[in-house]
C-alpha positions as CSV (number, residue, x, y, z in Angstrom):
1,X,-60.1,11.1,20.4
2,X,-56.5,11.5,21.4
3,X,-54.7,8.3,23.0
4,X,-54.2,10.5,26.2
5,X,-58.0,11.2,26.2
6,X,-58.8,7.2,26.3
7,X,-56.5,6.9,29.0
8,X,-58.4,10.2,31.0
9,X,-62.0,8.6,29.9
10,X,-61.0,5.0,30.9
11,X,-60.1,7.0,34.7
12,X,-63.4,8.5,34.2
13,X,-65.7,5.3,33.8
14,X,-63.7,4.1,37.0
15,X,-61.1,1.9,35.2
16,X,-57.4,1.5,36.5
17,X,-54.8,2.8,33.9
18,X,-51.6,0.2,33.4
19,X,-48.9,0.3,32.2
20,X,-45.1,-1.2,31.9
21,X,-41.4,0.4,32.6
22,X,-39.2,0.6,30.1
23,X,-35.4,0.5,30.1
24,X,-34.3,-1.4,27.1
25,X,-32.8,0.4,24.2
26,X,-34.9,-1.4,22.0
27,X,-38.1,-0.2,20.7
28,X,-39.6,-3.6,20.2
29,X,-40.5,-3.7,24.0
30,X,-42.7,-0.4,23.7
31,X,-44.1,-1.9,20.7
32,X,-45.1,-5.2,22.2
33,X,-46.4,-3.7,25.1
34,X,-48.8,-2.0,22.9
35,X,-50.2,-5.0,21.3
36,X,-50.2,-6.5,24.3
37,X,-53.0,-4.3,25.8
38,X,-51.1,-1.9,28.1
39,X,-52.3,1.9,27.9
40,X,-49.4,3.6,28.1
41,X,-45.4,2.4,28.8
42,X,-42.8,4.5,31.6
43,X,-40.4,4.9,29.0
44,X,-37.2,5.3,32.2
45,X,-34.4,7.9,31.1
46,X,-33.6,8.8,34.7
47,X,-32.7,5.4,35.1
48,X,-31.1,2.7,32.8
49,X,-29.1,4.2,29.2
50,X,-31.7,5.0,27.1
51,X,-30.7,8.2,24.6
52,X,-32.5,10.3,23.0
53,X,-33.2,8.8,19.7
54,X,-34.0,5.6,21.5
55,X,-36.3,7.6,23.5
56,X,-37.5,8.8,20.6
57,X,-38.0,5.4,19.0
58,X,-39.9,4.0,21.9
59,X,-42.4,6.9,21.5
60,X,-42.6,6.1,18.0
61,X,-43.1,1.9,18.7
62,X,-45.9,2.3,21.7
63,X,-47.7,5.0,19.8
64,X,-47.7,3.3,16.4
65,X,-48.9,0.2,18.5
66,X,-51.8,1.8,20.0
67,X,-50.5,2.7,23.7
68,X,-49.9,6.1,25.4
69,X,-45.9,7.2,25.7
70,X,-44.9,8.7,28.9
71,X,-41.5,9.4,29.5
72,X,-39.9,10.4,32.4
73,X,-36.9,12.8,32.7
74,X,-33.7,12.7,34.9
75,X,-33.9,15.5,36.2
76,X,-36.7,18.9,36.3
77,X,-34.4,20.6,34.1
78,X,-36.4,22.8,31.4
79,X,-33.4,22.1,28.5
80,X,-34.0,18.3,29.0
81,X,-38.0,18.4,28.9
82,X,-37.9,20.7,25.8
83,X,-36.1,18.2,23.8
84,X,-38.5,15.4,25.1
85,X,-41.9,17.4,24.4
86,X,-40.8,18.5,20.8
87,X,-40.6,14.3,20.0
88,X,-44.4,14.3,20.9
89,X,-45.1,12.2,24.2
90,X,-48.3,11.9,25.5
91,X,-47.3,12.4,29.0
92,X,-43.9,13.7,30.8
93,X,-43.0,12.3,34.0
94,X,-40.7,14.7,37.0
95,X,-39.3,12.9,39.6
96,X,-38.1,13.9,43.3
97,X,-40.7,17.1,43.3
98,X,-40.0,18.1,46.3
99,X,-41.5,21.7,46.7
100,X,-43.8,24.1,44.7
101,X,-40.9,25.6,43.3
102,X,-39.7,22.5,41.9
103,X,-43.2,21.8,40.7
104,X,-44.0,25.4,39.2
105,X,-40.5,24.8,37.3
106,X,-41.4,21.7,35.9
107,X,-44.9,22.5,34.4
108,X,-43.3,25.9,33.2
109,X,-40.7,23.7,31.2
110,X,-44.4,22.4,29.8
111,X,-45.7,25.3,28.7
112,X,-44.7,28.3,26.0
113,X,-45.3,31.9,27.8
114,X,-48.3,32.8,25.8
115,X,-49.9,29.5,26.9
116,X,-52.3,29.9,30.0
117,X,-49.7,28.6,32.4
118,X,-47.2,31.1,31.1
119,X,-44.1,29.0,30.8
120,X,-40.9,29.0,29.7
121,X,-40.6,26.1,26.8
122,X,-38.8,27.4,23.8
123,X,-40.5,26.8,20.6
124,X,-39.1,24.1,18.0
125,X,-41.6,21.4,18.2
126,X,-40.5,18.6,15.3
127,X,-42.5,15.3,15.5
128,X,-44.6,17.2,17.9
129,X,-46.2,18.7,14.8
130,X,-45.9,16.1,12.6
131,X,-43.0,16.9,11.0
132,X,-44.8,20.2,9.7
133,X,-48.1,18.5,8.6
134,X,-49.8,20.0,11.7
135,X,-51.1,23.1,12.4
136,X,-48.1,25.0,14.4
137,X,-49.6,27.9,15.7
138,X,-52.4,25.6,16.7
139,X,-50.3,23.4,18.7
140,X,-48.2,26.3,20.3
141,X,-52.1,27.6,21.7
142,X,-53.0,23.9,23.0
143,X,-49.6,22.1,23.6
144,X,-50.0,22.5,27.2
145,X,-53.0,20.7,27.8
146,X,-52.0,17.6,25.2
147,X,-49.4,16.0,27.6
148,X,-50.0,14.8,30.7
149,X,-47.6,16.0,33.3
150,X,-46.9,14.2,36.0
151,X,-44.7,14.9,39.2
152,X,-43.5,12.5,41.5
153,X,-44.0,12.6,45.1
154,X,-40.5,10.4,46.6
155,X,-39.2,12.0,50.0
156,X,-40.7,12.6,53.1
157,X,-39.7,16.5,52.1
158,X,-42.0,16.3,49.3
159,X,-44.7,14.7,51.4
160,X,-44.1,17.4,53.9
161,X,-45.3,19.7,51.0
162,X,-48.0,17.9,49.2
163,X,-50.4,20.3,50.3
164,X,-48.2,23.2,48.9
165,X,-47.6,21.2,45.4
166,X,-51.1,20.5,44.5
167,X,-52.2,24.1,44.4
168,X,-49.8,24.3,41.5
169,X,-51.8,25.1,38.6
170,X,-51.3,22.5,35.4
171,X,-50.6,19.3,37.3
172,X,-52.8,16.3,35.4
173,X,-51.2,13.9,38.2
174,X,-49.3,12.9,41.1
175,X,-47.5,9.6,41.5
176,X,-46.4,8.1,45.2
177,X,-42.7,6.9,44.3
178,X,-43.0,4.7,47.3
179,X,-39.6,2.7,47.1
180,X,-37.5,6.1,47.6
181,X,-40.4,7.3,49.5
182,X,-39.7,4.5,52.3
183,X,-35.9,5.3,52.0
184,X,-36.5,8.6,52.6
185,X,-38.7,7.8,55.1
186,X,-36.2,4.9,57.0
187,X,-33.5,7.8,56.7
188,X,-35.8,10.5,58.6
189,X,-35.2,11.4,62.6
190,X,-38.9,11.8,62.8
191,X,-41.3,8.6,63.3
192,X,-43.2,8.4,60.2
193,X,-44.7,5.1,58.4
194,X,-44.7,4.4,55.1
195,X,-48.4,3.3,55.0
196,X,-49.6,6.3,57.1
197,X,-47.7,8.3,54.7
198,X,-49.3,6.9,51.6
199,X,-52.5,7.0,52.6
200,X,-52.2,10.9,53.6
201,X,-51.1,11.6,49.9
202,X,-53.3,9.9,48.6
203,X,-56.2,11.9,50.6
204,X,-54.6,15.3,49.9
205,X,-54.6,14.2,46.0
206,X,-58.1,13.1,46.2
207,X,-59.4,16.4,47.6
208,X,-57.6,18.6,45.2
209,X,-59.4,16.6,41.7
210,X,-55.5,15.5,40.5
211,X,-55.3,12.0,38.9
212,X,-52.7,9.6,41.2
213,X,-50.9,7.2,40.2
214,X,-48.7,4.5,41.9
215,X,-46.4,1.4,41.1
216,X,-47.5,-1.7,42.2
217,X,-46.5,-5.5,42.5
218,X,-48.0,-7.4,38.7
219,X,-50.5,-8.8,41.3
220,X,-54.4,-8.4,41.0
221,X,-54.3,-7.9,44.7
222,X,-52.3,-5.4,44.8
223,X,-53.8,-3.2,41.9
224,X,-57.3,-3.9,43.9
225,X,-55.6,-2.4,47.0
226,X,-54.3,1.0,45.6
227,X,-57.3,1.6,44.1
228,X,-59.5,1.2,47.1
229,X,-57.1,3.9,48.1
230,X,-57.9,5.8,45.2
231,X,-55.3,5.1,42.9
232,X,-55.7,5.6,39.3
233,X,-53.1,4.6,37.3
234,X,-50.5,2.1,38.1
235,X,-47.6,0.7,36.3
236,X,-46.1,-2.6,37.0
237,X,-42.8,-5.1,35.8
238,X,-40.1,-4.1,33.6
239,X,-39.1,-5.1,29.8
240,X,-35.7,-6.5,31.0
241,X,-37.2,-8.4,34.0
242,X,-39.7,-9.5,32.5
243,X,-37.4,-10.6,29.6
244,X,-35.1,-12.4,31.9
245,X,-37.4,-13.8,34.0
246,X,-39.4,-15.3,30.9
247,X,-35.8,-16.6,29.9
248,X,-34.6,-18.3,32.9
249,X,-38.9,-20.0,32.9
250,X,-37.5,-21.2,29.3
251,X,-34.6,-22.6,30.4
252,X,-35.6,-23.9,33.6
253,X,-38.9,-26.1,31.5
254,X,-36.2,-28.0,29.6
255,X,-34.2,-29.0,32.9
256,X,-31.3,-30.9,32.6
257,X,-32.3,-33.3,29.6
């Protein structure tokens, strides 16, 4: 069983997915995460500095540690996914999908056009195929369905189309980027709430059998609440907050001796 096929059976049996951001350059945070129990890490190269080889690297420490790699893009930009997918993620994350075009564009960039989604990926995988050691016509045939891809749902213009987005065909998930989603939201002439909005993606999703996703506060309360919403993957804290907050608890336990 493939790691992204624990995290889709553990959705199954009714279980919520978690997982951590990651921003650091170092790899030691995706790797610790790992052993620390998390499915899967956001490995953040829309925001933050991470390159590609430290990309790379973190896909490398949370796989080799026994967690799912998901990384999400700057942009919905097919060059930039390409060069993602062919380091072998297990799931690539779009943000500020705002339309079915936008959508349609970034599973295309998913997909090579002989693949049933008839995309547009150019083929090169590297450590997608093992450095070689793999099958590669076998992986150009199934490469589509082996990542998870995942499209972010962050304005009130890409709420305005949810209904469009979600007949998309190849979509494995949606995820409610709520904190740009209220911005957008706060910024709109038209009287919308953020809760009202949330709950009426999360409906939509529901009906259309598209795993959703959400970030939530590293409280047991609030993974409880987006769930009863029907939430099924969340991620939570980030390496570098986490690291200074755990630093500043050090310090702070020693006091002024």
């Amino acid at each position: 069983m493939t790691r992204i096929d624990k995290v889709r059976e553990k959705i199954a049996q009714g279980d919520l997915v978690k997982g951590v951001f990651i921003t650091m350059a170092d790899s030691v945070s995706s790797e610790m995460a790992g052993y620390c129990g998390y499915d899967y890490v956001w490995i953040d190269a829309e925001h933050g500095a991470l390159d590609r080889q430290e990309i790379l690297f973190h896909i490398r420490a949370a796989q080799g540690s026994g967690c799912c790699a998901f990384v999400r893009v700057r942009a919905v930009e097919p060059s930039i996914v390409k060069a993602i997918l062919d380091m072998g993620p297990d799931g690539i994350i779009f943000p500020f999908c705002d339309s079915a075009d936008i959508a349609r564009t970034a599973i295309a960039a998913c997909a090579y056009p002989d693949s049933p989604l008839h995309g547009i990926r150019g083929q090169g995988p590297v450590r997608a195929i093992r450095y070689g050691l793999d099958d590669e016509a076998t992986y150009l045939k199934e490469a589509y369905s082996k990542v998870w891809k995942i499209l972010q749902i962050e304005t009130i213009e890409g709420y305005r189309n949810v209904s469009d987005i979600i007949k998309v065909p190849g979509i494995d998930s949606l995820f409610i980027g709520a904190a740009d989603l209220g911005r957008s939201i706060a910024g709109c002439e038209d009287h919308y709430q953020l809760e009202e909005v949330y709950d009426d993606i999360c409906k939509q999703v529901r009906g259309a059998n598209i795993v959703l996703g959400a970030a939530i506060g590293p409280t047991k309360d609030d993974a409880v609440r987006v769930k009863q919403k029907g939430v099924q993957w969340v991620v939570f804290g980030q390496d570098s907050r986490i690291l200074a907050e755990g630093l500043r608890s050090n310090l702070a336990a020693v006091g002024q001796a």
